[in-house]
N, C-alpha and C positions, 0 to 999 in steps of 0.2 A: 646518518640517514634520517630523513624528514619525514613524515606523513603527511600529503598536500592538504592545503586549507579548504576547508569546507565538504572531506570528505571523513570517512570513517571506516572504523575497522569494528568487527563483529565476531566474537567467539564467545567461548561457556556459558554460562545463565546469561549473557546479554543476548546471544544468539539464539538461545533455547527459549526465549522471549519472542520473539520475533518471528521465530519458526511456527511457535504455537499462535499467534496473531494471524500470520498468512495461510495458515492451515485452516482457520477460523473465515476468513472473508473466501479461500476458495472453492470452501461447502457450500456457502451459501452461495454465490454464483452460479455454483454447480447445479442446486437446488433446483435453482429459477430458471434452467433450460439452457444458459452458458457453455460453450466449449472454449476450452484455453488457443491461445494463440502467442504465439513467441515468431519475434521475428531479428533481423541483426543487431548489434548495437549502434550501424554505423550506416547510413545512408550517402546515395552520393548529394552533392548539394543544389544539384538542379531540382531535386526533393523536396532539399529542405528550404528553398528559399525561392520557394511562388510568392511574388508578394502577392501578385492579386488573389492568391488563396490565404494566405496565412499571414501576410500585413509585416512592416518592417519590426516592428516591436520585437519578434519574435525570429527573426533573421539575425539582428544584432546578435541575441545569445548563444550560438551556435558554434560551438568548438568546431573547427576546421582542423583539419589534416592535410596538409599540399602534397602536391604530386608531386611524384617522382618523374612522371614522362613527362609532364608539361604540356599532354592532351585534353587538357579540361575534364580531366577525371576527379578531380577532387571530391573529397569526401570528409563529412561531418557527424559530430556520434549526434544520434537524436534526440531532442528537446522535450517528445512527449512522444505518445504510441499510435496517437490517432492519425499522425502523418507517414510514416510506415505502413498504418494497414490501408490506408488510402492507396498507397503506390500499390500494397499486396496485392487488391481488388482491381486495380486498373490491369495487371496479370492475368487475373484469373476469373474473367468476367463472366464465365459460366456456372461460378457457383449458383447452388439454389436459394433463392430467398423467401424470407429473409434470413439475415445472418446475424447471429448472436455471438458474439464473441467477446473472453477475457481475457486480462492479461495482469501479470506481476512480477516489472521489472524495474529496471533500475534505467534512472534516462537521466542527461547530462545538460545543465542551464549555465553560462556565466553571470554569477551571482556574486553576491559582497556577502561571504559570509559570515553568519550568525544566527544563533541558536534558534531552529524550526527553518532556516535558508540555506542549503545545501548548492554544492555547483553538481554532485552525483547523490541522488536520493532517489529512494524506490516509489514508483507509480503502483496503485491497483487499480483496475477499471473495469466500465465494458462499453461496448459498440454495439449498438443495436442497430444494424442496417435493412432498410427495404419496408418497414413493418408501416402499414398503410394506417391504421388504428394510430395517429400521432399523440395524441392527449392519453391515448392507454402508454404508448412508450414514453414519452414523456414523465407520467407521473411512476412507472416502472422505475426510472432511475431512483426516485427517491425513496420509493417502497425499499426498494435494495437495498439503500444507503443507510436507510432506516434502522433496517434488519441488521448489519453489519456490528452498525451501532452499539443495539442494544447486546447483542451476544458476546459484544470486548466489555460491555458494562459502561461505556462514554454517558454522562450524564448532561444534563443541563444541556441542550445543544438545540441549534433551531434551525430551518431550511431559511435561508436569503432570497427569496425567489424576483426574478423580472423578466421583460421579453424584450428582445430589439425592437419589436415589431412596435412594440409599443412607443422608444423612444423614436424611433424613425419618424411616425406619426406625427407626433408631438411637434417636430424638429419643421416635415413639412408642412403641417399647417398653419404652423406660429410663428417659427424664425428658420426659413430654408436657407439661410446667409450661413447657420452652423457649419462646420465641419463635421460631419459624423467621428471621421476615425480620428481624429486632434480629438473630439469630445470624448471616447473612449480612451485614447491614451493617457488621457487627465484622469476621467475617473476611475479607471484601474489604479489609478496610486490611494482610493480613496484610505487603507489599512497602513497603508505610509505614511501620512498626512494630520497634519487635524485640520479641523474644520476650514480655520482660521486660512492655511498655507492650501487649502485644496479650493476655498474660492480665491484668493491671487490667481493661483494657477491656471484658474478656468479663465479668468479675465484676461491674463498676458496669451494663451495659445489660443481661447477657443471666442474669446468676445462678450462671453454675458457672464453676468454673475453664479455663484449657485442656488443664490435664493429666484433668480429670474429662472434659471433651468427648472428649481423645482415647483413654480410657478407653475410649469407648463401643464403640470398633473392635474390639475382642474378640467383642463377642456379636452383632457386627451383620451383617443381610443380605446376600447374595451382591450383589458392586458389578456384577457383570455386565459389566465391560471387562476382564479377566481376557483375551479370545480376541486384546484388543489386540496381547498379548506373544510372540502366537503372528507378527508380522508385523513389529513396530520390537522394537530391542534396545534402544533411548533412550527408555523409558517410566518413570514416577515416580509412585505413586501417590501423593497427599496428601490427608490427609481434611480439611485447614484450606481449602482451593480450593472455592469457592463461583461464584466472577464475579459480579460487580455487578450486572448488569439483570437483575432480578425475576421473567422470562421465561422464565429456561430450567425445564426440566421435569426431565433425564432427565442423560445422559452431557454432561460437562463438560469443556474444556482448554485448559491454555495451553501456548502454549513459551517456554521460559527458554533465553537463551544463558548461558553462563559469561562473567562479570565484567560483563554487561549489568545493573542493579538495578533494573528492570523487564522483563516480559514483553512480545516485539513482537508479540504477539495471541494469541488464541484463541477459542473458542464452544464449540459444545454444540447440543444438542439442547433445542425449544422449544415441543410440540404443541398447549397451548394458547392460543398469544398470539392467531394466526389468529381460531379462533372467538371469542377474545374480543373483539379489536379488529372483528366484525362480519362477519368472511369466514367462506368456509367451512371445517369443520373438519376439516385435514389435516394428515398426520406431517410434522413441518419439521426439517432440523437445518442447520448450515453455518457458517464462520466470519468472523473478521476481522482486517487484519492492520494496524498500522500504516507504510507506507511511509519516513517519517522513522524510526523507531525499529530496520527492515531495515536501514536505510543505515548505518545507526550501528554495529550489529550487524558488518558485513561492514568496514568500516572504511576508512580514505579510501584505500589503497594500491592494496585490492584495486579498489576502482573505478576508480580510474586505469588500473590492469591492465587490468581489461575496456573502458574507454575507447577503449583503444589501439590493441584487436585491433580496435575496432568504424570505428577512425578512417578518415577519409578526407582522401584527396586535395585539400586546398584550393588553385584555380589562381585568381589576377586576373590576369582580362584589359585591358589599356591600349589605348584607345580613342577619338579625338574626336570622329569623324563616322561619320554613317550607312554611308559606307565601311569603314570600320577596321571598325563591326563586322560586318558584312556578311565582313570576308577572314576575320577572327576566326573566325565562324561556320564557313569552308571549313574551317577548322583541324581534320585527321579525327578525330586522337586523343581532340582534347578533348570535341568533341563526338557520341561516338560512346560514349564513356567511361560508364558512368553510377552509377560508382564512385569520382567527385567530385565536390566542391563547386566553383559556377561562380559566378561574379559581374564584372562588366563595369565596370572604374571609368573616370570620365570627367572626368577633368585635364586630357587633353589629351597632350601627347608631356613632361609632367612627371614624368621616370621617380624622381625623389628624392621627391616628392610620394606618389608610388605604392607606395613601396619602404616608408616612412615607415608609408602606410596599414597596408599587407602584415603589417609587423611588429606592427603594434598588435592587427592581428585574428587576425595568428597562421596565414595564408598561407603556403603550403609553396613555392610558385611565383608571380612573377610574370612573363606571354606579353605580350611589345608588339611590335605591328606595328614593324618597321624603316622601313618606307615607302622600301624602295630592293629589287629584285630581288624581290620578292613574298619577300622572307625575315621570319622573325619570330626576337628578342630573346627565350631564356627565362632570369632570373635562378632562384637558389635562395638562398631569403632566408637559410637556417641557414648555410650555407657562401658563400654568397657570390659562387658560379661565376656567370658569365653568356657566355653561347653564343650562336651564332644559328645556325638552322636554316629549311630550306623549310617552308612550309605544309602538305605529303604527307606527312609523319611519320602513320603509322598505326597506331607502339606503344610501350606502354611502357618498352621495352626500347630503343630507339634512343634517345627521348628522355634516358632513366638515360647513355646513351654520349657524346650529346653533353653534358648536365652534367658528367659527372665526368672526359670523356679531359681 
């Protein structure tokens, strides 16, 4: 048996990693006025494949599922979360607005994989819909992002920021001959590319060069994120930054860590995906992040760092009958504690069996009944101590005196 490419499996400290990460960006979400939202993993494909909303780019990657009845029911897992909550809201067009909403899940791309490119990898985001204040929601996503940021410890990192609005501009009053979306489907490859092979590219699909493209920024429109700077010092503007889904409208961005050679997310602003895909028509902006690509970002040390602080107390309890755990139970400290992990193993009075377990799962303690004077055995697996103590122990501090006198 295989484990498909470009996907991954997730258990003990790699999981307890990740857990404490996503625990981390959903405070702060939460903070900022966010409510979660989870929706299937699997939409039908009339969903996921409006071009005039969402643009062929982003049609091709979509794992499909054929029917069974042969009714045009087909269905595909989805790409990203913002087209799911678009159908949600086409539903349920009475919510109030505006609507804030998070999400952290896992969504499905066909991809070539390799290491930070997944075909199944976890999204974080949010959708800010209806919010009239566009420049306040706007630079909300990055305050967010910000915050996210610094609280996993990501260093060195900078917002990419631009607006379509700005290249559309550009496009109609200097060379309206462009293709807009051939010009975005180029410059999305720009993190693929070098320089060299991304102006070819521009010249064989879209007709000018990229030094003629970047030309154009001379005589072009006010970009209108300019008030950005007045708020982050790690701003970049680039007029080659596009993003890939064919949706956004207005203000755009990613962020780039230093020595990362991809971006772990970004969005933009998207006003008409909404009316298109059938809902109603309201100001949307909000982003997305990739969870793998954070992790990567922050690097394995610093996660064990924060592991550490987050760590708890692992005690097993040795135990063969409904007695033992029953005195177990009396035991104040342990369970009164709820700043450990507890588990009750049942060997029997096999304390090398126990010790054995202990070490494998990485047990800080193991507590056995003596079964002589109501005393209880607590080993410390790292050192080795083993002590015994009454059942009345009430704190961690006795406990730490008899381990270590």
């Amino acid at each position: 048996m295989r484990r498909v490419k470009g996907t991954n499996d997730y258990f003990g400290e790699e999981q307890e990693k990740r857990a404490l990460v996503i625990d981390i960006i959903r405070d702060v979400f939460i903070r900022h006025g966010y409510t979660e939202v989870v929706t299937p993993a699997f939409e039908y494909t009339d969903t996921l494949e409006q071009k005039d909303a969402l643009g062929d780019t982003n049609i091709k990657d979509v794992f499909r599922i054929a029917s069974k009845s042969g009714k045009g029911d087909e269905i595909g897992m989805r790409f990203d979360m913002t087209t799911p909550i678009a159908r949600l809201l086409n539903e349920h067009k009475r919510l109030p607005k505006p609507i804030k909403w998070f999400y952290i899940a896992p969504v499905w791309r066909k991809e070539t994989p390799q290491k930070g490119r997944y075909i199944e990898f976890w999204q974080f985001g949010i959708e800010n819909i209806g919010s009239k204040n566009k420049i306040l929601a706007d630079t909300e996503n990055l305050i967010i992002f910000d915050e996210i940021l610094k609280e996993v410890g990501v260093e060195k990192y900078e917002f990419v920021v631009n607006t379509r609005e700005k290249i559309i501009g550009m496009i109609n009053n200097h060379n309206p001959k462009v293709n807009f979306i051939k010009l975005c489907a180029v410059l999305d490859k720009r993190d693929k590319l070098t320089k060299q092979e991304l102006d070819k590219e521009m010249q064989k699909e879209v007709g000018i060069t990229l030094k003629e493209f970047e030309d154009l920024n001379a005589h072009s429109i006010n970009s209108g994120v300019n008030i950005l700077e007045n708020h982050f010092g790690n701003i970049k503007h680039d007029l080659t930054l596009v993003r890939g889904l064919d949706y956004y409208t207005g203000f755009i961005f990613e962020v780039e860590v230093k020595g990362m050679p991809w971006s772990i997310g970004g969005g933009g602003r998207y006003d008409n995906l909404l009316k298109k895909m059938g809902a109603e028509d309201l100001p949307a902006t909000g982003f997305s992040g990739s969870i793998e690509r954070l992790m990567l970002s922050m690097g394995d040390e610093k996660l064990k760092e924060m592991l550490l602080k987050q760590k708890r107390e692992k005690v097993l309890f040795v135990g063969d009958n409904d007695e033992d755990i029953n005195l177990i139970k009396s035991f104040s400290y342990w369970y009164k504690n709820k700043k450990i992990i507890k588990e009750v193993f049942d060997k029997g009075d096999d304390n090398k069996k126990a010790i054995e377990y202990a070490r494998k799962f990485d047990f800080d303690l193991v507590v056995n009944w003596a079964k002589k004077d109501s005393m209880f055995s607590i080993i410390n697996i790292k050192t080795k101590a083993e002590k015994e103590c009454k059942i009345d122990i009430e704190t961690k501090e006795e406990i730490n005196k008899i381990i270590n006198e």
